[in-house]
VMD Tcl script that builds the backbone (N, CA, C; Angstrom):
set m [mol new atoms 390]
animate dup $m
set s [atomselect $m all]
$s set {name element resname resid chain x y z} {
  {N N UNK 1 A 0.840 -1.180 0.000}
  {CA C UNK 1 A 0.000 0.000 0.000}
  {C C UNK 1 A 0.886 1.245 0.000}
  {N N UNK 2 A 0.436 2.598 -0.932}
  {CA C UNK 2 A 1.572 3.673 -0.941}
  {C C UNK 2 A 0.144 4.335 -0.487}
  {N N UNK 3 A 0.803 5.956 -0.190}
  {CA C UNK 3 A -0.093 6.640 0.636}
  {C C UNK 3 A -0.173 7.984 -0.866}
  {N N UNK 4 A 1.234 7.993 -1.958}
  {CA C UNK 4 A 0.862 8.738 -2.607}
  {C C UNK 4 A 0.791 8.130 -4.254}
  {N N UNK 5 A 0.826 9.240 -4.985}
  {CA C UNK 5 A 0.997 8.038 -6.558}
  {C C UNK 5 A 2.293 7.430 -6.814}
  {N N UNK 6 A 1.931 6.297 -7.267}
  {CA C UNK 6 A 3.253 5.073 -7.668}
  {C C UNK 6 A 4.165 5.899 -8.599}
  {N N UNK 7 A 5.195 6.114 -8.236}
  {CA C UNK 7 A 5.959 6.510 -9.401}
  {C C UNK 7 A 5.727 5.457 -11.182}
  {N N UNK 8 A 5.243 6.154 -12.179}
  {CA C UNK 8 A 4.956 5.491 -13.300}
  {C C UNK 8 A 4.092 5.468 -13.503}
  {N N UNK 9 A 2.592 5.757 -12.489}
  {CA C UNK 9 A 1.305 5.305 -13.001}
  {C C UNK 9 A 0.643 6.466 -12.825}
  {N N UNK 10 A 1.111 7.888 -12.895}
  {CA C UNK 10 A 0.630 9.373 -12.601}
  {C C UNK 10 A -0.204 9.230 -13.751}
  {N N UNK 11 A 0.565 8.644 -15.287}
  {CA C UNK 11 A -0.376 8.742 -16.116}
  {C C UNK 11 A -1.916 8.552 -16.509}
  {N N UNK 12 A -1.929 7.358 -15.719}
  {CA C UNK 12 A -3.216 6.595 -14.993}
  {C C UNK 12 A -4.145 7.655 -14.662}
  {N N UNK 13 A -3.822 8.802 -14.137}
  {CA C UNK 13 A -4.702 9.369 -13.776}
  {C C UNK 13 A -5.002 10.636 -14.479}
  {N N UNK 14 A -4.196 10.844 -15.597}
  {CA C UNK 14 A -3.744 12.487 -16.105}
  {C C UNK 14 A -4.386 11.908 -17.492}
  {N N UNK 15 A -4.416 10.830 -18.055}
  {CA C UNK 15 A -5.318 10.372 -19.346}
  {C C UNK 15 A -6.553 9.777 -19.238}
  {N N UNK 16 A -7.600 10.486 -20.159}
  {CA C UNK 16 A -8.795 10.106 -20.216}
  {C C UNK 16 A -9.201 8.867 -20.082}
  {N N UNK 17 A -8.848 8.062 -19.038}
  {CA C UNK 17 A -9.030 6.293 -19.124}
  {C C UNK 17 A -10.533 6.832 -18.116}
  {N N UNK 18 A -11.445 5.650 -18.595}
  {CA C UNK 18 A -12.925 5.397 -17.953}
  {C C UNK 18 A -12.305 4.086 -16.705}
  {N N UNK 19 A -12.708 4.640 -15.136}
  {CA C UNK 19 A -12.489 4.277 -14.294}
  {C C UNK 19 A -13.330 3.168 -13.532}
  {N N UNK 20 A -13.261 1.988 -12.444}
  {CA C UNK 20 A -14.490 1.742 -11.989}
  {C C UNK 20 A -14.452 2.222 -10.891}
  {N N UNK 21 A -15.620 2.524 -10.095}
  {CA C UNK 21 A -16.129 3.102 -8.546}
  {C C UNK 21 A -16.769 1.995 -8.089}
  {N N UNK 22 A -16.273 1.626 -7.118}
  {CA C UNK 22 A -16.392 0.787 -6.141}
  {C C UNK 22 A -17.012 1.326 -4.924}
  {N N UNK 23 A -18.314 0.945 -4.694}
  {CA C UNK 23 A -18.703 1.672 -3.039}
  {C C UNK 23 A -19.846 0.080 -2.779}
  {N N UNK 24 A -20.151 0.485 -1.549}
  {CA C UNK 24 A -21.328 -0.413 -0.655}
  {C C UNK 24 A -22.632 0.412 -0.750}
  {N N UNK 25 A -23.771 -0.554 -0.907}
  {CA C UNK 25 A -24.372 -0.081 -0.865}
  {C C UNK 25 A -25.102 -0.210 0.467}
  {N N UNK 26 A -25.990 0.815 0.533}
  {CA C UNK 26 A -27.081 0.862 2.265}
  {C C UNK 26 A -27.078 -0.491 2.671}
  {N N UNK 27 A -27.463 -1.582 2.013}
  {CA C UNK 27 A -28.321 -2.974 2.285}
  {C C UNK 27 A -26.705 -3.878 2.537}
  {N N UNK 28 A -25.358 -3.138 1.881}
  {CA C UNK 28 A -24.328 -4.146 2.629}
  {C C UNK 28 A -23.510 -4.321 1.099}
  {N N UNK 29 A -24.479 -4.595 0.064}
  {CA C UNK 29 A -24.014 -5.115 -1.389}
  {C C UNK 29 A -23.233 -4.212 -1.756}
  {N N UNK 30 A -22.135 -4.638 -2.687}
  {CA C UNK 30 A -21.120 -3.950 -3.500}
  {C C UNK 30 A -21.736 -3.660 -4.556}
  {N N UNK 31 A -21.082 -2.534 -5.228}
  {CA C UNK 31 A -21.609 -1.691 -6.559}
  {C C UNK 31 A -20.343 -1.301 -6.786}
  {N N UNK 32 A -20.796 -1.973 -8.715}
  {CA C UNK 32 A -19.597 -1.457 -8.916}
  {C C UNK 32 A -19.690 -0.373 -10.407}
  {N N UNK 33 A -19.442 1.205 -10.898}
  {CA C UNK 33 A -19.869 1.314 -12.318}
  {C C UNK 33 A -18.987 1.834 -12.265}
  {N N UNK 34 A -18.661 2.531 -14.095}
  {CA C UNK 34 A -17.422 3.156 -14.610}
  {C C UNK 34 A -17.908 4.684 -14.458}
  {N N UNK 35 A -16.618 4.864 -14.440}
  {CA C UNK 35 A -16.545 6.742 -14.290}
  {C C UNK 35 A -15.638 7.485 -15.083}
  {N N UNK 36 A -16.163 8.676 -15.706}
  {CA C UNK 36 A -15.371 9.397 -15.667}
  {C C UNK 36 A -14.743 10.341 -14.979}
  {N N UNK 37 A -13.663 10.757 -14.479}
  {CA C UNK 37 A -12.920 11.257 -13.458}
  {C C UNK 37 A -11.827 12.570 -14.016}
  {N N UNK 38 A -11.796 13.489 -13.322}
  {CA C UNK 38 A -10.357 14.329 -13.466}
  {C C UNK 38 A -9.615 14.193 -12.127}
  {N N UNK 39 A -8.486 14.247 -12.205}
  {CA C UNK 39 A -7.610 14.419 -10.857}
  {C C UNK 39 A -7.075 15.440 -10.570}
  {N N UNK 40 A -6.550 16.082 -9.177}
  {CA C UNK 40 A -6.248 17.503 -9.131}
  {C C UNK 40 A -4.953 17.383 -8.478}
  {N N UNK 41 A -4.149 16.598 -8.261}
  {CA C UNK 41 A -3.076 15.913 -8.189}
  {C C UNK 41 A -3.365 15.408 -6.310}
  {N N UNK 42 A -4.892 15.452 -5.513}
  {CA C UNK 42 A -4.869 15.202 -4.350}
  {C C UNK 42 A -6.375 14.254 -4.542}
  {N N UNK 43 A -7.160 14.905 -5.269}
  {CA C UNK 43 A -8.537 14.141 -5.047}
  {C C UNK 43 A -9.370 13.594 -6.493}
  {N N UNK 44 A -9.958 12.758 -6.366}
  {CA C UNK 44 A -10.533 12.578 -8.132}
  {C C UNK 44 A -11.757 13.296 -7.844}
  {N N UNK 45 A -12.800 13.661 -8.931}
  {CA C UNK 45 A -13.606 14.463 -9.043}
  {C C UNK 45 A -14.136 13.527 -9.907}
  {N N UNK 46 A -15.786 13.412 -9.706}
  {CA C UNK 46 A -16.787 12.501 -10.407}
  {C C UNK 46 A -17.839 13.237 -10.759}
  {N N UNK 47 A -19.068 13.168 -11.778}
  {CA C UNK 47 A -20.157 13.833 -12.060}
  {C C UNK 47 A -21.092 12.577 -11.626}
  {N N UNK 48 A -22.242 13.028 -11.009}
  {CA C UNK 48 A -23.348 12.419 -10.733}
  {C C UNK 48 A -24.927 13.278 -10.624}
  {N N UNK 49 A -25.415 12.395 -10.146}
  {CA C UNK 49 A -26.339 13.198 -9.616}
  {C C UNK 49 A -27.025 12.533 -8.762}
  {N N UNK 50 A -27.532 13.602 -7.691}
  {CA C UNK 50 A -28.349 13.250 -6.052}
  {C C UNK 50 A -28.839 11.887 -6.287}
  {N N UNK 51 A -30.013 11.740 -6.958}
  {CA C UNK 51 A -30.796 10.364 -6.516}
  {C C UNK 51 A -30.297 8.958 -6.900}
  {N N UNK 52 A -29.754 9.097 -7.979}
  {CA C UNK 52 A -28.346 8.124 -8.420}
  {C C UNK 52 A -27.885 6.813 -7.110}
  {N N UNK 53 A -27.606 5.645 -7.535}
  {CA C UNK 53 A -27.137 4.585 -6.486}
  {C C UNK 53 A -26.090 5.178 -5.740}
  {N N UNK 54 A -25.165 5.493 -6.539}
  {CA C UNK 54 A -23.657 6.108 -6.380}
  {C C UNK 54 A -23.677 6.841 -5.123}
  {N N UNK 55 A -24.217 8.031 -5.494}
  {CA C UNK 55 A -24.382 9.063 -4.872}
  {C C UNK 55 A -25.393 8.515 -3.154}
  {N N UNK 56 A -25.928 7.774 -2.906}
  {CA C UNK 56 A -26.816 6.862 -2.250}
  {C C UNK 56 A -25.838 6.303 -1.261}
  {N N UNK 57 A -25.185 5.500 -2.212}
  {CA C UNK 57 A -24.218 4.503 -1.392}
  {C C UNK 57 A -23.267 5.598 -0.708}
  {N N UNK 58 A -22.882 6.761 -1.069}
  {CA C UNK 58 A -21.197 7.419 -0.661}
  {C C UNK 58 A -21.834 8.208 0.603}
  {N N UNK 59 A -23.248 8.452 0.151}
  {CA C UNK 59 A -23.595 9.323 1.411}
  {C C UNK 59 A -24.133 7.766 2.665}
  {N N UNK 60 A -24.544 6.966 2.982}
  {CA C UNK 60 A -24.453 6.116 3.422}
  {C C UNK 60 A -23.204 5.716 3.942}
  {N N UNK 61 A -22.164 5.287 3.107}
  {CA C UNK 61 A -20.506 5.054 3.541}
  {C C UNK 61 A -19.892 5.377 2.746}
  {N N UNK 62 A -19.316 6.474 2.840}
  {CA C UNK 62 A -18.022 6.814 2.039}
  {C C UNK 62 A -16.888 6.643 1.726}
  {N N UNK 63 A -16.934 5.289 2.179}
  {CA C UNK 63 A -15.404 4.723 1.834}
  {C C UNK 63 A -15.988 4.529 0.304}
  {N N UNK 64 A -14.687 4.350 -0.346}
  {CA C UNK 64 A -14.691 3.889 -2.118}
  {C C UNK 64 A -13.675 3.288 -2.425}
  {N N UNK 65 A -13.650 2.490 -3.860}
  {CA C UNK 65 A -12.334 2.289 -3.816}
  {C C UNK 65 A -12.321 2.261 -5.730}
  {N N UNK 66 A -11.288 2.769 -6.312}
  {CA C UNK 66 A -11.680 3.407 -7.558}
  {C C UNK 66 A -10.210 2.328 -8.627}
  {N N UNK 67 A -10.511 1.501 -9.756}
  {CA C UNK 67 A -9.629 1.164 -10.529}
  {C C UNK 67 A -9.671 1.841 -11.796}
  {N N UNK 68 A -8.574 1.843 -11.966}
  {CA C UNK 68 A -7.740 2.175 -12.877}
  {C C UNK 68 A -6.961 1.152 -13.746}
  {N N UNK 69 A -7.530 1.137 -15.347}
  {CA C UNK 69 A -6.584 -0.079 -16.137}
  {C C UNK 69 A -6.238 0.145 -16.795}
  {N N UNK 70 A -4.725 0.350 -17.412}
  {CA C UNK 70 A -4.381 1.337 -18.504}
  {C C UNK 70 A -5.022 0.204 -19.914}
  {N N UNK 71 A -5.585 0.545 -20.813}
  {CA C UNK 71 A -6.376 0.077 -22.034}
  {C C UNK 71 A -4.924 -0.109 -22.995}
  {N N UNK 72 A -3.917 0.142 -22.595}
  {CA C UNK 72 A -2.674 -0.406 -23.572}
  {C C UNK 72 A -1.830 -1.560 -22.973}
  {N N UNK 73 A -1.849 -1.825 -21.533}
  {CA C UNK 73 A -1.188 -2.730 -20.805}
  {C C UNK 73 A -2.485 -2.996 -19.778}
  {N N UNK 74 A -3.256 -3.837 -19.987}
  {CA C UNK 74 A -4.542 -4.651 -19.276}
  {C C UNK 74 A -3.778 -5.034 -18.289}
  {N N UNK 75 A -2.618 -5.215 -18.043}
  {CA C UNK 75 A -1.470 -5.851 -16.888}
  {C C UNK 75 A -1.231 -4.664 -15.914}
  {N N UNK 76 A -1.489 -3.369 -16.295}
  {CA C UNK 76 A -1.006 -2.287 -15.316}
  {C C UNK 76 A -2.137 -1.740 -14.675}
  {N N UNK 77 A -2.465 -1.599 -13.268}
  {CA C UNK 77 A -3.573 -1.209 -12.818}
  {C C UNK 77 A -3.453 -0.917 -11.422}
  {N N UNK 78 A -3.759 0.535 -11.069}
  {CA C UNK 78 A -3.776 0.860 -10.101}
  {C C UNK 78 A -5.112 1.103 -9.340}
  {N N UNK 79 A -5.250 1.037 -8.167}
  {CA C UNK 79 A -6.398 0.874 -7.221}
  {C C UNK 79 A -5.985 2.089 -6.639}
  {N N UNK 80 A -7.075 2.911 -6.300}
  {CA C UNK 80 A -6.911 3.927 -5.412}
  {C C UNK 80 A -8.092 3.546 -4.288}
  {N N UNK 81 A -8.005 3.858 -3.001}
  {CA C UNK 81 A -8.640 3.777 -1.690}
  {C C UNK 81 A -9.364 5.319 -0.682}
  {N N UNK 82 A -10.267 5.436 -0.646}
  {CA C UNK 82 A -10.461 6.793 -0.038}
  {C C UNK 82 A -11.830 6.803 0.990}
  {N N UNK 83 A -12.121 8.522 0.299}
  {CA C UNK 83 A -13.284 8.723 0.872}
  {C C UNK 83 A -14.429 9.893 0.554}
  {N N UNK 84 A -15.231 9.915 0.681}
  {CA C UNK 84 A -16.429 11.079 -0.144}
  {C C UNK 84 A -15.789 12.384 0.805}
  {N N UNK 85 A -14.869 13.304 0.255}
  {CA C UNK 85 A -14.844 15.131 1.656}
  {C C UNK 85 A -15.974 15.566 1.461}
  {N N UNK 86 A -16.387 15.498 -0.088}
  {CA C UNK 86 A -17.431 16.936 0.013}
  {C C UNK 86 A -18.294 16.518 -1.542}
  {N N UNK 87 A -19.571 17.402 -1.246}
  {CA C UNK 87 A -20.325 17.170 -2.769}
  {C C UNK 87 A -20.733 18.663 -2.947}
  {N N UNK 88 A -20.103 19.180 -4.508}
  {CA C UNK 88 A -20.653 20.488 -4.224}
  {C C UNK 88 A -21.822 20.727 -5.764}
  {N N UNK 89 A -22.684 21.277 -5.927}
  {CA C UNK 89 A -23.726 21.065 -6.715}
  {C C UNK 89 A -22.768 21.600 -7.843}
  {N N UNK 90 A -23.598 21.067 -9.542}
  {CA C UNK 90 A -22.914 21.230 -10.336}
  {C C UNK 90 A -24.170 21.622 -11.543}
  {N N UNK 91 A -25.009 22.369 -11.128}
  {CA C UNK 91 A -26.509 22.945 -11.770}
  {C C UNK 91 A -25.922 23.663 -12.771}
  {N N UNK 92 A -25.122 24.277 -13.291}
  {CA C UNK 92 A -24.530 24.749 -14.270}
  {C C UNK 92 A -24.359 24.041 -15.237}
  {N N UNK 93 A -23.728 22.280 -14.788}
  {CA C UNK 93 A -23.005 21.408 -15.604}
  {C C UNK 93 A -21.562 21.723 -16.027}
  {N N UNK 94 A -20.984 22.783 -15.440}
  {CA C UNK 94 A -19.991 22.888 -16.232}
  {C C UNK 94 A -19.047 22.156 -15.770}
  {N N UNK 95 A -19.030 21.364 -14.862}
  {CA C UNK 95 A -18.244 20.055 -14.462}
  {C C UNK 95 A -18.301 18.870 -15.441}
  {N N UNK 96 A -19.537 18.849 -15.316}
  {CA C UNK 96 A -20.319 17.651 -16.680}
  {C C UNK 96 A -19.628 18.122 -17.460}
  {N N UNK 97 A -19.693 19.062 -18.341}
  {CA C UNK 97 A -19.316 19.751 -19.803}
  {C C UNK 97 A -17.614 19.425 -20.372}
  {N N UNK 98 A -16.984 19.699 -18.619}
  {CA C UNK 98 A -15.267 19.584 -18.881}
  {C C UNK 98 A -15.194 18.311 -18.774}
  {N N UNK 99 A -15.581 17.343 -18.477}
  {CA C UNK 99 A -15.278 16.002 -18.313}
  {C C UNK 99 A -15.746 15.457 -19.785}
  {N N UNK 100 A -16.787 15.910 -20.364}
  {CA C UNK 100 A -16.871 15.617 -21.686}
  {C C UNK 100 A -15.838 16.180 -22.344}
  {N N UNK 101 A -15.460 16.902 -22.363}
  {CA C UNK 101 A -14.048 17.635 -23.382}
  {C C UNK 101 A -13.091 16.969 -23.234}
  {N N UNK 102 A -12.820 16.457 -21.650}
  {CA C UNK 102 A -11.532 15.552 -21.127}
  {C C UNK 102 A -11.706 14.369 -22.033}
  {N N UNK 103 A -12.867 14.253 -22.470}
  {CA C UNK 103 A -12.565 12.541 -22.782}
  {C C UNK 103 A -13.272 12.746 -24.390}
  {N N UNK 104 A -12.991 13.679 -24.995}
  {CA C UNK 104 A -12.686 13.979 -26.227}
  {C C UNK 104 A -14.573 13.743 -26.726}
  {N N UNK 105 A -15.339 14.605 -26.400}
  {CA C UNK 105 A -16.307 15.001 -27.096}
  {C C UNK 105 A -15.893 16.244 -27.310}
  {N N UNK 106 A -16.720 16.710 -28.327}
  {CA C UNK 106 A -16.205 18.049 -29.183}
  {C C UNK 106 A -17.961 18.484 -29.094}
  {N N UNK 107 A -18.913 18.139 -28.595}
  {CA C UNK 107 A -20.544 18.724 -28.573}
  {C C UNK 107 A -20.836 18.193 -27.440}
  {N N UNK 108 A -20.570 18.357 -26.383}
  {CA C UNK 108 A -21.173 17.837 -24.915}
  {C C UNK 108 A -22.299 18.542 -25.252}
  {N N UNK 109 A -23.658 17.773 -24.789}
  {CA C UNK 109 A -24.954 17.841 -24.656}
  {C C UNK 109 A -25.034 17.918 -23.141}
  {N N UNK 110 A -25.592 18.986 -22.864}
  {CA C UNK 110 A -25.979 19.285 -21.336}
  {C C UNK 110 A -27.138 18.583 -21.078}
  {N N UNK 111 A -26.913 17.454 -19.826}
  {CA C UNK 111 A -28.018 16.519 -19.633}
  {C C UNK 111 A -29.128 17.524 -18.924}
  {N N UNK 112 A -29.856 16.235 -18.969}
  {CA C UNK 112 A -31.581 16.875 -18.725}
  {C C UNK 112 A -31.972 16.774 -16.860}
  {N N UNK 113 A -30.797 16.207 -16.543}
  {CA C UNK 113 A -30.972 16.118 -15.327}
  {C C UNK 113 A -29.949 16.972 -14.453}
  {N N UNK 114 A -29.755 18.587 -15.184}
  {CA C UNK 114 A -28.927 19.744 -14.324}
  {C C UNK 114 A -28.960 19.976 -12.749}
  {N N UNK 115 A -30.406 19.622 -12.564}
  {CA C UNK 115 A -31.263 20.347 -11.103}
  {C C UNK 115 A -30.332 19.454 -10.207}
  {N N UNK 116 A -30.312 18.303 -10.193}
  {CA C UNK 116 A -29.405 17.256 -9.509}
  {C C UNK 116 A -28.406 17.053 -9.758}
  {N N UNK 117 A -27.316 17.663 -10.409}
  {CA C UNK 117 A -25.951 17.175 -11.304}
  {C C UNK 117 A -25.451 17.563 -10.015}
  {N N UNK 118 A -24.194 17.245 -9.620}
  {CA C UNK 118 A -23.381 17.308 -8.394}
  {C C UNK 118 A -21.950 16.641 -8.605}
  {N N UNK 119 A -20.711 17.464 -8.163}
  {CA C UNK 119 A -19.558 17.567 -8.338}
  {C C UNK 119 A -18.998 16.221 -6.932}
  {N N UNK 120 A -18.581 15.159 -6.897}
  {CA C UNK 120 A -17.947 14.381 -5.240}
  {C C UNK 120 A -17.008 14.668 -5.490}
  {N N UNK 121 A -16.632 14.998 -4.554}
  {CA C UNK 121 A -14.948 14.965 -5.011}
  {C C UNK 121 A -14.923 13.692 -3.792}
  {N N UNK 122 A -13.714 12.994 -4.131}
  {CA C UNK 122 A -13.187 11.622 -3.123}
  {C C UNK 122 A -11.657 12.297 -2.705}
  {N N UNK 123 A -11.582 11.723 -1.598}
  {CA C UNK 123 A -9.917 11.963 -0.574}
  {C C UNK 123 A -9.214 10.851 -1.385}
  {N N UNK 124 A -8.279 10.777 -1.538}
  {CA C UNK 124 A -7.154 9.720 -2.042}
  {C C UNK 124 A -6.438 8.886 -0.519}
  {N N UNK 125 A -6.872 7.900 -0.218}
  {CA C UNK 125 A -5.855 7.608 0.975}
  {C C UNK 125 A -4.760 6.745 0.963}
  {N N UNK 126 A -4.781 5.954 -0.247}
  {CA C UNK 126 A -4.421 4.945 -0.378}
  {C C UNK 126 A -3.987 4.312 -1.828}
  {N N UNK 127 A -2.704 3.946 -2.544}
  {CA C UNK 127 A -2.890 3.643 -3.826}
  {C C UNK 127 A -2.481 2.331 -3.476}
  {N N UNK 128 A -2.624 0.732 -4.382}
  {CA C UNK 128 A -1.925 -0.205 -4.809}
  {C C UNK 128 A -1.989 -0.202 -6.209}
  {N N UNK 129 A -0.776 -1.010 -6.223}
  {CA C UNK 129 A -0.034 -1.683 -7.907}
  {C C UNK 129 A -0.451 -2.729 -8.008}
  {N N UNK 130 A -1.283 -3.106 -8.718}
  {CA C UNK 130 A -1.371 -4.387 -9.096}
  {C C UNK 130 A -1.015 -4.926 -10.446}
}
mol reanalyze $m
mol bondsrecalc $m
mol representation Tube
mol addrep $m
């Protein structure tokens, strides 16, 4: 277990790779879906919205635990370990909007569900190499 990024796998987090989110849900069960993510070199940043499982499960328990697989070496994959700090609303979308640009749309369509869009950001506590 490292506490910061693995030397070599910064990239992991600085290229548009689709992530999975790992949380529990209320009832105990694991959930697991893909994300898109930016990193700020301390916390990842996710788009959701309020009524969403996701968003359900983190406010319930906020532990998470987030993979990473680089799509050129299926062999390189880092796990990150954390926790939900904060959710700050994202009714604008313009969180939504940059995460579409990050991952190479050129016409992000502003979803229909703005009123609820919401920014998590997750704590990083923890990386492994696998």
């Amino acid at each position: 277990m490292i506490s910061k990024v693995p030397a070599g796998y910064e990239d992991l987090l600085e290229r548009p790779i689709v992530g999975v989110l790992g949380t529990v849900s209320p009832d105990g069960s694991p959930n697991l879906a893909p994300m898109r993510f930016s990193w700020d070199g301390a916390h990842l940043r996710v788009s959701h919205t309020i009524p969403r499982k996701k968003f359900v499960s983190l406010q319930a328990n906020p532990n998470y635990s987030f993979m990473i697989t680089d799509p050129e070496d299926p062999g390189r994959v880092l796990e990150i370990h954390g926790w939900l700090v904060t959710v700050v609303p994202d009714h604008d979308a313009l969180f939504y909007t940059s995460l579409g640009h990050r991952y190479g749309e050129s016409d992000v369509q502003l979803p229909d569900d703005s009123d609820d869009r919401v920014v998590m950001i997750l704590d990083t506590t923890r990386f492994i190499v696998k």
